[in-house]
Structures are given as C-alpha cells and as structure tokens.
N, C-alpha and C positions, 0 to 999 in steps of 0.2 A: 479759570481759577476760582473754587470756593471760596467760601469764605473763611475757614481756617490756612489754607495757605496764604491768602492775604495778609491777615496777622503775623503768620510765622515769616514770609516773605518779609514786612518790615523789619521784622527784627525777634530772632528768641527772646530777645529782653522783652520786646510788650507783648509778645504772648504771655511772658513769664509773669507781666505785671499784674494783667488780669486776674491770674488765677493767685495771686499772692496776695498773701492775708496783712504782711507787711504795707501791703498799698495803699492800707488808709494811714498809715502816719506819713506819705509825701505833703509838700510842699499845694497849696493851690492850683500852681503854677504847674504842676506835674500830673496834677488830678486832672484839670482842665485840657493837657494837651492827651491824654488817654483816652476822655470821651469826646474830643473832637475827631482823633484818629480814629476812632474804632466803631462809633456810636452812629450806624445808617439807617434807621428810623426810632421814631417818636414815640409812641402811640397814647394818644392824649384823650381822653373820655371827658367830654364836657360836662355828657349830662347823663340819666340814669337809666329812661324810660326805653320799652321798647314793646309796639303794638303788634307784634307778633308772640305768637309760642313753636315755633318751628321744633319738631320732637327732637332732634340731632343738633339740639342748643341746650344749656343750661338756661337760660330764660324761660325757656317750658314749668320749669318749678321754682322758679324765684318770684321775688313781689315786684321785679324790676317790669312787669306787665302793666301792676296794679296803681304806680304813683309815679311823679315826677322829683329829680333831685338836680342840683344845677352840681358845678363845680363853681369855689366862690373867686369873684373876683380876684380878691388879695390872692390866692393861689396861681391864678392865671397870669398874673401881673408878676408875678415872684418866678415863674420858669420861664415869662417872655426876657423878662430882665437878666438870666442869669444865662439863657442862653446866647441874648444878645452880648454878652460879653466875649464868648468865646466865636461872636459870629458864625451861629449855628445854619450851615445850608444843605442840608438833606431834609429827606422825607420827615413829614410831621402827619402822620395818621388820626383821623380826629372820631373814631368809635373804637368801641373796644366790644362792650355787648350792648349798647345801645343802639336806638335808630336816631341820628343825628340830626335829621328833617323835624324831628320834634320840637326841636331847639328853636321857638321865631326868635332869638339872638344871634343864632348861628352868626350871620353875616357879620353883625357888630365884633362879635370874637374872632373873627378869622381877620380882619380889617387890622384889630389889634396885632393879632401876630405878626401880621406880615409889616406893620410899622416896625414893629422890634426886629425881626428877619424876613429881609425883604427878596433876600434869596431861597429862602425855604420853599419847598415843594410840598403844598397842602394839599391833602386828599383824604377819600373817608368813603367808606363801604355804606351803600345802603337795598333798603329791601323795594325804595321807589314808590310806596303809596303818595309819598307827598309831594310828590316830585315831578312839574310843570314847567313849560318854557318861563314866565315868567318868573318864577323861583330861580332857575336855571341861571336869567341874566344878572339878577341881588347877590347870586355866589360868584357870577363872573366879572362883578364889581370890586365884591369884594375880596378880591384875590385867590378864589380856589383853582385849583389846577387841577384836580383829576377826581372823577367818581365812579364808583365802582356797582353798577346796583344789578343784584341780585335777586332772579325772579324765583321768589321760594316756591314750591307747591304747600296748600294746604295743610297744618297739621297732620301724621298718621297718614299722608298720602305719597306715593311716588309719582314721579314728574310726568304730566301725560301733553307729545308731543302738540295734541289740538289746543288744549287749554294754553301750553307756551306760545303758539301759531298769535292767537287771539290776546293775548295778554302783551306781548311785542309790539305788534301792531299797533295798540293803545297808548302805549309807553309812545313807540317812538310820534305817532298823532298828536302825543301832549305835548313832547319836544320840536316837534315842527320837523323832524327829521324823517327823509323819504327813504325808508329801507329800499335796499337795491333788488329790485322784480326777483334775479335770478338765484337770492341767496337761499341756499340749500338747510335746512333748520333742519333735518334729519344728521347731517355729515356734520354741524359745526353746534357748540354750545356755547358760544356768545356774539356778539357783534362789538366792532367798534367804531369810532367816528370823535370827529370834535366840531362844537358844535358853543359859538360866543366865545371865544375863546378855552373853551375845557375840554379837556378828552376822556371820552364818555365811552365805558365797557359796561353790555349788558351782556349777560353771564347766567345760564342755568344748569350749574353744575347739578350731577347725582350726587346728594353731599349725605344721605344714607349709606352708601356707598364707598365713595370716595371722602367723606369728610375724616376730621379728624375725634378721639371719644375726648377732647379737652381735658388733657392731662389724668386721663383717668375716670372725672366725674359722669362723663355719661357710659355707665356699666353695661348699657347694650351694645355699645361700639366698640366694649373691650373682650380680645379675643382671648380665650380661657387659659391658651399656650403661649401668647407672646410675651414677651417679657424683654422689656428695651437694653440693646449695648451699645447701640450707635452713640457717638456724641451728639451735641447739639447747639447751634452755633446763635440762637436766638437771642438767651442771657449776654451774650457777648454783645451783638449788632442792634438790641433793642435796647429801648428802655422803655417803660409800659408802665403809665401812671393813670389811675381808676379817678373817678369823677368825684373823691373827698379825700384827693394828694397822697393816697397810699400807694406806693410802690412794689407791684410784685416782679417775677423774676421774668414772665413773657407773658403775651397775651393770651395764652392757654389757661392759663391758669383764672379758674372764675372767682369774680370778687365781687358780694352785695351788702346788701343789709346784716346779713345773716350770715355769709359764709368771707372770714379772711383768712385762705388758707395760709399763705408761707407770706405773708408783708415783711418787704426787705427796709423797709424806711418809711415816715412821711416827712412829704414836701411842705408842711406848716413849723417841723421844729429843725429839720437839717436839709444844707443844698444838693441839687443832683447829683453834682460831682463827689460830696459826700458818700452821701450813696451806692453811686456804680461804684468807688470805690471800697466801699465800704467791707469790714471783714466777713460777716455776712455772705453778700453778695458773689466775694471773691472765692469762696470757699465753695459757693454752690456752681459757679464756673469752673470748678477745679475737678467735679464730681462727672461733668461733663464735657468733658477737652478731649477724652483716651473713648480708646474704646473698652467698656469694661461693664459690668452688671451696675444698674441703677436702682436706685432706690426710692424712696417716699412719693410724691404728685410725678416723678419721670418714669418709676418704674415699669406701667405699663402704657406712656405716651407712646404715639404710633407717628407721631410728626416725622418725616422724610429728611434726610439728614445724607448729603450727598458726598462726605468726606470716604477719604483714599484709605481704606485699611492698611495702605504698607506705609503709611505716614505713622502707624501708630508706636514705632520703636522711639523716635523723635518725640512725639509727645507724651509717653512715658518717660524719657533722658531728661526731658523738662520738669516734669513732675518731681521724679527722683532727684531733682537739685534743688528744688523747692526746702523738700521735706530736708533732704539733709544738711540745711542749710541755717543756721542760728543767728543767722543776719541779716539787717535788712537790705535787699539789692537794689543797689541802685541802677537809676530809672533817669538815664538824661532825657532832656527835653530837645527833638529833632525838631 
C-alpha cells in the first residue's frame, strides 16, 4: 500500500483535510491529531556546513561549503517540546544539505531529542569523512539509530569500481567492521551491517544518473521534455525544517543563505502543527494529490512517485468537493 492509499484508507475526510485550506482554522486538538496521523519523517537540519561540492548537489554553488551556521537552541528546544506533546515516534532525519559529522554537538542534540522522544527513530545521511568507530560509539550513546553514508566520487567524476573497492575497505577498517571475503562490489551498491548498537548502510549509488535535479535547481539533471504529472506524497509524509526554522514543502527543495525558494512557515514565530496545517501549505498539497500538469519548483521534479493512476477519479471527487464546497468540513478527531 502507498502512501496515498494509506491516507485515503483512513478516511476521505483526512485526505480531505490535508489538502483543505479550511484546516488551518481547527482546533489544536485536530491539528495535532493530522500531523501525528500522517506525518512519517522529520527532516531536521541542525546545522549548515558541508565539506563537499558533489556536482549533482546544490551545495556545489552555495556558500553552505564556505561557513558554518548552527540551528539555535531555543528552536531546537521549541520542536522537541512540541513534539513531545503529541508523542512524536517516527523517523527524525537530521541532514537536509548538510554533513552532520561536522556538528561536534551532534551527540549533545540527539541526547536531547531522544529525552523529549524516546521513541523516535534518529538517523542522518552522510558522506563518511568524519566518521570512525569511536565517533561511531558517542552516536550509539547518544541514541542514534541509523546512518546512512554515502560514498561520493569526486566532483566532475563518475564512480570508478577500484577507487569504491579501496575507499570501503577504509570505511569499514575505521569501523572495526570485517567486510564479508565474498561480497561481490560489482553486482551490489551498498552494504549493510549494525554495528554498537546502529545500523549502518554504505551506499554508492550513480546519483549523476539515477539522482534526482532537486526540484528543478540543478538544470543539467532537467530533461528538456519532461514535464511532471505524477502526484507527490512527500509534502504530505514529511515535514522538512532547514537549520534557521524555516520550513519548506520537502526536502528537495534547496534552502541557504541566499536561496528561500517557497518557505511555508517559521518555527521561531508559529507551531509545526500551524504549519502543516497551515493555508499555504494545504494548498500546495492540493496541487499535488491528482494527477495533473504542475507547476513552479514541481513542474519539472523527477522524484518517483509510485501512486495507481486509476485512483485518480477519487482524488479528483475529493478535490471537486473541496472546491465546491463554502464550508468548513469537519474533521473529527479518531
């Protein structure tokens, strides 16, 4: 089952509620039970910095190379707390375009969170330069659960089988972990194992290739002819807060110094649940429910989107009730 049938499975009403602009005038109580029900990862950017320029990234041309920026306390403190209310226990992703091993806080802040949600499932992509068994056990202290590191090649370069061969090796040497004699590096692109308690995926994707152009901004990865009508279930299941509380719609979408393409909210003047529900927000969920031509930072995303086109009469009858609708629906609380 995707993840639009999930939704609809609960109930037409909270698919409806989502995409319904009336959502932000419920109740706390109704907001809160929307993003507990529906909201399956986090993605929380602590901090700014990233020691790569990988060409198939937007960091390639951003100053996010050049400095460091934290996320501030009070912010961090403010979505532990407010998740903790609603006893938040899904995924909490903790990069967005940063490398999070830059962080020597990191531990300290994950310790946090996991005091506030002690069920959450913390994990965070990285690219592995900083990343050592003793490092390894401070994260498995301090309550991380899963890392994801990726073995880039070089800017401007495609992945070459010897250099991954040699660069694994090293990785798993730093980790204390014995790669298995027989495993085949030609047939498989990554490995997995747990290791102190965390479960640990190394991973070399062709991401020239198989990546995605992030919503558009990297114009070499956008194909001349495509043009998106898939829906897109991300704004729905995520919620994606950048490392100075501003909120955009997913994690494709790049946010620096310099570039804030579509910020749906910040976390310093309104709550999450605001937010997601927010009119904004619900409207840009609205654009992407059906299958239909899209438009602005989605028009020519290429994110993979594995919903049933014969579902799409239903989420149109949805739509079309919305619209012709002058009231606002209610939305009990299951």
């Amino acid at each position: 089952m995707n993840y639009f049938d999930q939704i609809i499975f609960a109930s037409e009403e909270n698919a409806s509620a989502l995409i319904n602009s009336h959502t932000q005038t419920l109740d706390n109580k109704t907001k809160k039970a929307l993003f507990k029900r529906n909201v399956e990862i986090i993605n929380l950017e602590l901090s700014y910095r990233c020691n790569r320029k990988c060409d198939y990234c937007p960091v390639s041309f951003s100053s996010r190379n050049a400095h460091q920026l934290f996320m501030s306390n009070e912010i961090l403190n403010k979505i532990c707390q407010e998740l903790q209310e609603i006893r938040y226990e899904n995924r909490i992703s903790l990069n967005l375009y940063n490398e999070p091993l830059l962080d020597n806080n990191l531990e300290e802040k994950i310790s946090l969170i996991k005091k506030h949600l002690p069920y959450c499932h913390i994990a965070f992509n990285s690219n592995g330069d900083k990343l050592n068994f003793n490092r390894l056990k401070t994260l498995s202290d301090a309550g991380c659960d899963y890392i994801c590191v990726t073995l880039h090649p070089p800017a401007k370069k495609e992945q070459d089988l010897n250099d991954i061969k040699k660069r694994l090796s090293n990785l798993c040497k730093k980790l204390k972990y014995e790669k298995p004699e027989y495993f085949d590096i030609e047939r498989n692109n990554f490995i997995q194992f747990r290791s102190i308690g965390i479960n640990i995926k190394i991973q070399w994707p062709d991401w020239h290739n198989n990546g995605t152009n992030r919503a558009g901004i990297l114009t070499e990865h956008i194909s001349k002819t495509f043009k998106r009508s898939q829906p897109c279930a991300k704004p729905f299941r995520e919620f994606t807060i950048y490392y100075d509380g501003k909120v955009q719609p997913c994690c494709e979408i790049f946010h620096d110094t310099t570039h804030n393409i579509l910020e749906m909210g910040d976390l310093s003047k309104k709550s999450i649940f605001d937010i997601y529900c927010s009119e904004k927000l619900s409207n840009f969920r609205m654009d992407l429910f059906d299958f239909s031509k899209k438009y602005g930072v989605c028009e020519k995303c290429n994110v993979k989107d594995y919903s049933n086109p014969e579902d799409d009469v239903l989420r149109k009858k949805i739509i079309q009730e919305i619209k012709n609708s002058d009231y606002e629906k209610k939305i009990e609380y299951k």
